[in-house]
N, C-alpha and C positions, 0 to 999 in steps of 0.2 A: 460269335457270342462273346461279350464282355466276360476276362478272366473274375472267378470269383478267388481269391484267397484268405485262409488264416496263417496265422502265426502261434507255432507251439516256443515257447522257452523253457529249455530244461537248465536249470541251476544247480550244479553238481556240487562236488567237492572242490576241484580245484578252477574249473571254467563255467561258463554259461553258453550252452547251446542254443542256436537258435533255426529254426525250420517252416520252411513256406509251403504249403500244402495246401494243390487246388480242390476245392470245393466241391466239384462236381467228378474229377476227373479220377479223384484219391491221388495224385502224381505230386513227386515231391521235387519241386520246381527251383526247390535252393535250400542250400543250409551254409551256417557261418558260424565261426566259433568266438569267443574274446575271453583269456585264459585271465585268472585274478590275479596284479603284479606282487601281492603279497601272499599268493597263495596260502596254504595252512598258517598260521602263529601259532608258533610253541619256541622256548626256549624263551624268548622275550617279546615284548610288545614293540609296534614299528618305530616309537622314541627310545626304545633300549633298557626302560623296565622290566626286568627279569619276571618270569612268570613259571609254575611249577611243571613239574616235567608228564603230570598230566592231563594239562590243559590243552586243547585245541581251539583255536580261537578262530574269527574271519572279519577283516577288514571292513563295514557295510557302504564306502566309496568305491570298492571294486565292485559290488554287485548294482551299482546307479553306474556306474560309468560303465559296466558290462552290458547295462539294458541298451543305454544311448548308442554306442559302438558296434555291438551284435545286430540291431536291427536295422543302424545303417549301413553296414555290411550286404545284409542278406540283401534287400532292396537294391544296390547299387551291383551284386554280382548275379543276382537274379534280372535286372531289369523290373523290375516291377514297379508298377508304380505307387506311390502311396493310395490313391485313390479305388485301388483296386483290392485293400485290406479289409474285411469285413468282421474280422473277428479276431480277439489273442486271448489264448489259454497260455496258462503257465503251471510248473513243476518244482518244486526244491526237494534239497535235502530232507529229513524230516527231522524232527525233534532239535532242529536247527532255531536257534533261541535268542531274540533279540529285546533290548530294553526300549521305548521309543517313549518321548514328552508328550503332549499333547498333540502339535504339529506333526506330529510324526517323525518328527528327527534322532534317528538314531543317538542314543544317551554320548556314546564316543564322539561323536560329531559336536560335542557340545562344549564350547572353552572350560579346561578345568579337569575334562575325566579322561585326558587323552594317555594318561598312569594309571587307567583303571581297569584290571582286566576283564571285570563283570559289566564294563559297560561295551564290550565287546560283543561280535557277534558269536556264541555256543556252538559249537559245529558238535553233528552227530554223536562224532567221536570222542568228545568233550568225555574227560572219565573225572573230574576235578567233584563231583555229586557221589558222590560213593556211599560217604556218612550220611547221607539224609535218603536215600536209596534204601538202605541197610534199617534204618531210622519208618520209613513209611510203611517198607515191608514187616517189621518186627508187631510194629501197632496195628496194622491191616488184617495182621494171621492173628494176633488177639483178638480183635473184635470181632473178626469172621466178617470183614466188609466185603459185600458179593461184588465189588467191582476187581476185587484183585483176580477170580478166576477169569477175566475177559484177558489178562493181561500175562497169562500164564504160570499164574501161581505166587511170583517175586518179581521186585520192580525195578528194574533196571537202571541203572544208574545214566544211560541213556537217556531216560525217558524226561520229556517237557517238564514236569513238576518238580520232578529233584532238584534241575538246574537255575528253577527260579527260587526255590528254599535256599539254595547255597547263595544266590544275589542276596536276597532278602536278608540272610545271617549273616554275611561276612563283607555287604560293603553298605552301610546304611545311606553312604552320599547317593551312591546309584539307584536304590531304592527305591529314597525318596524322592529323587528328581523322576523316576518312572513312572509315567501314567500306564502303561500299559506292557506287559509280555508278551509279542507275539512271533507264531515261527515267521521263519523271515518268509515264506510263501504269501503270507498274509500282512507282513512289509509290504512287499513290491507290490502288490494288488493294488495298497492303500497309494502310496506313490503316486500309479498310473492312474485311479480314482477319483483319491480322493474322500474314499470311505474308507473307514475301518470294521473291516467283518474280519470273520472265522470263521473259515472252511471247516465245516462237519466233517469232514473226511479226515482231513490231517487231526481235528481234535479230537474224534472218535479213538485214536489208534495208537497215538502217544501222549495226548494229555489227559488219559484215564475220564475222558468226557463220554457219557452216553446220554443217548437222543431220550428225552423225555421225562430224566433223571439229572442231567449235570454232572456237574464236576464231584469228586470228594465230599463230605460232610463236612462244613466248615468249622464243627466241633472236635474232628478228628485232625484238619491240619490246625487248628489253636494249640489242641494234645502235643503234635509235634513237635512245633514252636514254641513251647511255654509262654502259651495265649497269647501270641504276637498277633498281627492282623491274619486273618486267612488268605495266605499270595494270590489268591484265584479270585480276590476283591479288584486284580490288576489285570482279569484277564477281562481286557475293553472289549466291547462289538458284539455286532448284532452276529449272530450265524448264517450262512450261505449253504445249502445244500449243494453234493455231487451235481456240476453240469449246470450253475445258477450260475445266474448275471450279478455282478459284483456290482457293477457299472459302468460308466463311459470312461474314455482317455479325457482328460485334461488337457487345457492349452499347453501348460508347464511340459507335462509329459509329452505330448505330441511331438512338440518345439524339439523336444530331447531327442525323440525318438527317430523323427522325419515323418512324422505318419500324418494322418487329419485327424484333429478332436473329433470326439462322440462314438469313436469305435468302443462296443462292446465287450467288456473282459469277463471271461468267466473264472468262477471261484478258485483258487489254486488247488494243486493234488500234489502231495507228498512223488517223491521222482519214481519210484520202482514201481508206486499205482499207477504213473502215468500211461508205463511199460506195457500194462496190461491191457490198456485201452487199445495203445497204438498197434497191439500186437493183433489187436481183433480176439485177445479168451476170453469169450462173454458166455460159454458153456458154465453149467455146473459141472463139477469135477474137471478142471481145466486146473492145472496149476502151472504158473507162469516163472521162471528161475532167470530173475535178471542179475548178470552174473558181469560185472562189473571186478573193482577195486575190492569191495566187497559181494555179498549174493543175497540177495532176498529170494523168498516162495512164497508165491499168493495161492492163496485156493481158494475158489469161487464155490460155495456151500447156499442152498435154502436153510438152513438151519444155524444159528448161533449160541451155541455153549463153548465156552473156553475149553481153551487143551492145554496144559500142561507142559510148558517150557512153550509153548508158541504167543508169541509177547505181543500177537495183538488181532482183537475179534471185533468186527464193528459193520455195522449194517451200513450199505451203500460206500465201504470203504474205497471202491473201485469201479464196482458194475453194477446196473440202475437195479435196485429192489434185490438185490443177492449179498446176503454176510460176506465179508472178506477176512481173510485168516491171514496173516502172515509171520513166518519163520523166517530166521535168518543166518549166514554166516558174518566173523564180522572180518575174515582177511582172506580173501582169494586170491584174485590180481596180486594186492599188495604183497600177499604172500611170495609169489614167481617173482616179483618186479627186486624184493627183497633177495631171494637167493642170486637175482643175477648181478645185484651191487656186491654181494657180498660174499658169493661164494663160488665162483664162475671165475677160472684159470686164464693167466693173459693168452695163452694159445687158444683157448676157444674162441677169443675174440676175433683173435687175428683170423682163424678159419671163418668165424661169419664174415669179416671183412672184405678175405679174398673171394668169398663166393658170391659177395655184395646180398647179402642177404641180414636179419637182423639176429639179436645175439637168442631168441625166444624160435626164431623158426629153426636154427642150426640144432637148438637144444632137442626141438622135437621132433626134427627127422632124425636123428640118434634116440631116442629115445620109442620113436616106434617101430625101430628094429629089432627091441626085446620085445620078447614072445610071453604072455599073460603069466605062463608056466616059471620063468626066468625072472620074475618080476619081486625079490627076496622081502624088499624093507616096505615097513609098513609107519607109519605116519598120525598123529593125529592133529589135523589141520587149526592150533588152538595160538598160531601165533600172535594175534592180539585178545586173547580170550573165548570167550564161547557165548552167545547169544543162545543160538536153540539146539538143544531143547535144556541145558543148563542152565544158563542163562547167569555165567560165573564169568565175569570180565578177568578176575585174576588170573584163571588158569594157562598155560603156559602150552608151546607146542612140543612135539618129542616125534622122535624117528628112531626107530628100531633096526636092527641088523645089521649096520656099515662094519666091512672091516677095513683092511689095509688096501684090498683088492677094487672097492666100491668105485664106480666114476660117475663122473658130477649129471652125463644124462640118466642115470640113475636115481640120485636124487631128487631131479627134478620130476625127474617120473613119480617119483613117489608120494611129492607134495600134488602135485595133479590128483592122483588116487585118494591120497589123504582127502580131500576136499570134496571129490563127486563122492565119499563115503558119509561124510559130513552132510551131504545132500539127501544121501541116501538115508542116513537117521530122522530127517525132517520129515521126508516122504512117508517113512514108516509110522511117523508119529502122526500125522494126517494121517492115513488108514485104520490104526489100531484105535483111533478114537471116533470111529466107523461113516468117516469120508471115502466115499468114493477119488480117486484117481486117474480120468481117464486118457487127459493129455498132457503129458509136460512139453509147456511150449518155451524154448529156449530164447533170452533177448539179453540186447548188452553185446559190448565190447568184444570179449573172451568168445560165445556162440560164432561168431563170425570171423573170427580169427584161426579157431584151434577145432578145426575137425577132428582130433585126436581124442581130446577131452568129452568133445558130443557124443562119440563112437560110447568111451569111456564110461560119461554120466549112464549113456543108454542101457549097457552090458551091465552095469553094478547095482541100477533101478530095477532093472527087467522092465522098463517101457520107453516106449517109443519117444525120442525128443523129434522134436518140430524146430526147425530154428526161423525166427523171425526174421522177413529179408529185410526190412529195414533199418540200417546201421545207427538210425534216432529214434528207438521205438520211444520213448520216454518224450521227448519233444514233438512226435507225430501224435500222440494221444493228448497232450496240451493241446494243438493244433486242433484236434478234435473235437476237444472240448469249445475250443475259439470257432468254431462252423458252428456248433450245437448253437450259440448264443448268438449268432450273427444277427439275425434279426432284432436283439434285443427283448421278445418276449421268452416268458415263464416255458420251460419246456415240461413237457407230461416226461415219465420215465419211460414210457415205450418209444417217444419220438427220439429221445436221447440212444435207447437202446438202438433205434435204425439208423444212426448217426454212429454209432461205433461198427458196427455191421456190415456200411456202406465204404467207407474210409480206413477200418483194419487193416493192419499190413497181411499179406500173403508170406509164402512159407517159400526160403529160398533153398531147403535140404531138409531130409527127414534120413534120422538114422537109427534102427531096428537092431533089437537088441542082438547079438551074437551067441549062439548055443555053445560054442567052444567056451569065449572068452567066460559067459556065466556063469557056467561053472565052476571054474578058475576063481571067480570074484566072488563067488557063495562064502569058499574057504576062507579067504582071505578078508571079507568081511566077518566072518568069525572070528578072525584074529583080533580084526581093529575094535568091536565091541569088546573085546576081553580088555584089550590095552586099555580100553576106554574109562572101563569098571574101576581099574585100577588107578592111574591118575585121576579120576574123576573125584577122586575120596583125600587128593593133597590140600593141605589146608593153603592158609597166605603164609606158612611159616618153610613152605616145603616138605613138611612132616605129614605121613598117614595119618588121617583121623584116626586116634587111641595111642598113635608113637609118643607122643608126649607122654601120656600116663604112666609110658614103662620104664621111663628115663628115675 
């Protein structure tokens, strides 16, 4: 029988993934990667325009040349033939934020704005929206607009809408030359196309958009602005729902790609949704912890009322006709990856060296020879901020207990804890706003890495982790997406739903909570809620809420 294939591409932070995945078989027949030569921008722009220290920026020629490369990659290390592609879904970052002209060309791309850092592309992490964050949230809780509770209460400076208010205020050339704001998911769609839509999914979740309602009151961002135009007059295109056909490949894109015109692309999905696809949690009460650089938690709910520190509620966010919820942390990974630049002795190196092992698996076989019991310092994992259920980017991280005596797997033990405790506040805040719980299914990088941490998440949750066997769940549920449309017709949301069903990755460990260790982490989660209380209440001056008063 003739191979049938798609193509998932997951557009991350610093690379683009890309994954071939048979049709019929669910068997993941290739993957390929192509890393972005300018990875993050901060510090300055790629001419040497200084830019501030909390900008995050991204090059949009590394994510064109990442599509072209990545997929003739896969094709050429798979064997496959182009003729044998039937379908490509794709993934990004989210709230990942680009200017485009009419054509579609990226505003940077354009003679003139290559000094401009708002003609750049906004990565997640983009913190440079603060004031107008702080600015939508203040007028929001005044007027009591019921779209702030879908969003957790306060608006993140993360989010889609701040980052195009700060375009909008503070570079008018960019502006003006912008026809349109869109995430860059909905870039590369347009690209491969040729249309310019928006994915209901990605708009539902960060650009405060709901199905049937819109965007904002346009009277309410004018309020913001002082009556400027309302930014969301730029947000171009039709909308695509969850698992829609966007459109065909293009000869241009084909040409680039190696593939044939008239393949089928379905609508983009922000990256940690994709996770959930590929993972196969199409359960209610399924929450999925894709645990990356950063971590996200989806939970799959009938029901959709906002929760409170959970920054985002939106029907069909992920799974066909079920609300998706998502919390988040925003430094896991980056957390470890952090301590081991920067706080990790030349002897420990040299011991991973000679055991030829790497400097993350040395740490945590020393590390799991402390006993739950022995386990002193406690952690709160807020090293780039706190997304949920705070939702305070200012806030700072902190570690308790070291004395002279402390060693570095120690530490690192700690920030591990720190983090699945972090998890474990998110989980708690789905429950007590009365979600069920029934599966945490683990995906990402870290799951497949660090049995330690699974054990860990599991004994500090009290439930059962599942970990997802495939090492590109995120790219696989792209993929998935790219099977659902192959034919090019409209899909029903049941036929979609037996398309994530059929395709799901399988489960390659499952690890049960430990009655000793829970115990242990009952206590010691009573600790980290206390710590929590306390730093939680530091202003941006470092002073207790009221310490100023008594000065």
């Amino acid at each position: 029988m003739e191979k049938r294939y798609a193509i998932g591409l997951d557009y991350g932070t610093l690379s683009v993934r890309a994954l071939l995945l048979d049709m019929d078989s669910g068997e993941e027949a290739g993957t390929a990667v192509y890393e972005y030569p300018h990875g993050v921008v901060s510090g300055s722009l790629p001419d040497g325009s200084p830019i501030p220290p909390e900008y995050a920026l991204a090059v949009p020629e590394d994510y064109l040349q990442g599509l072209s490369q990545v997929v003739r990659d896969l094709l050429r290390e798979s064997g496959a033939v182009p003729e044998s592609v039937k379908g490509i879904g794709l993934d990004a970052t989210s709230a990942t934020v680009i200017p485009a002209d009419k054509s579609g060309m990226a505003i940077s791309m354009l003679p003139g704005f290559e000094s401009s850092p708002h003609a750049y592309i906004k990565l997640w992490k983009h913190h440079g929206a603060k004031k107008y964050a702080e600015k939508m949230y203040s007028l929001a809780d005044n007027w009591k607009e019921e779209w702030l509770t879908l969003v957790g209460g306060k608006v993140s400076c993360e989010a889609f809408l701040p980052k195009t208010l700060e375009t909008q205020e503070e570079d008018e050339a960019v502006y003006k030359r912008c026809h349109t704001f869109l995430e860059v998911g909905d870039w590369l769609t347009w690209y491969m196309t040729g249309e310019c839509v928006r994915s209901t999914s990605m708009a539902g979740c960060n650009s405060f958009y709901q199905r049937g309602i819109g965007y904002p009151d346009e009277d309410f961002l004018r309020k913001i602005m002082q009556e400027s135009e309302p930014v969301t007059r730029k947000y171009k295109g039709r909308f695509v729902a969850l698992g829609g056909c966007v459109g065909r490949l293009t000869q241009r894109a084909a040409d680039r790609m190696g593939l044939l015109p008239g393949v089928p692309v379905a609508a983009a999905m922000i990256d940690s949704h994709a996770a959930v696809v590929g993972a196969g949690a199409d359960r209610v009460g399924d929450v999925t912890a894709v645990m990356g650089t950063s971590a996200c938690y989806l939970l799959n709910s009938h029901t959709g009322e906002g929760i409170p520190g959970i920054y985002s509620c939106a029907y069909e966010a992920h799974i066909p006709e079920l609300f998706g919820y998502e919390g988040g942390q925003s430094c896991v990974g980056e957390c470890l990856e952090w301590f081991v630049d920067n706080c990790v002795p030349e002897s420990y190196m040299k011991e991973a060296g000679q055991a030829g092992i790497g400097i993350h698996e040395l740490l945590q076989r020393k590390a799991a020879a402390i006993r739950p019991e022995q386990r002193r310092l406690v952690v709160l994992d807020w090293w780039n901020g706190v997304r949920s259920p705070l939702m305070r980017p200012e806030l700072t991280g902190v570690m308790t207990g070291l004395t002279i005596y402390t060693k570095t797997e120690e530490m690192y033990l700690a920030l591990m804890e720190g983090i699945c405790f972090g998890a474990r506040v998110i989980v708690d805040t789905f429950r007590d706003s009365g979600h069920s719980v029934e599966r945490l299914i683990a995906a990402g990088g870290i799951p497949m890495k660090s049995p330690l941490m699974m054990q860990m998440l599991a004994d500090i949750c009290g439930t059962e982790v599942r970990v997802c066997e495939s090492r590109q769940s995120s790219a696989r549920g792209s993929a998935i997406m790219g099977a659902a449309v192959a034919d090019g017709t409209e899909k029903t949301s049941r036929i979609l739903k037996d398309w994530i069903h059929k395709l799901g990755a399988g489960t390659s460990a499952v690890y049960d909570p430990d009655c000793g260790n829970r115990a242990v982490y009952e206590e010691k989660y009573r600790k980290y809620i206390r710590l929590k209380k306390i730093f939680e209440n530091i202003d941006s001056k470092g002073l207790l809420n009221g310490e100023e008063d008594k000065k």
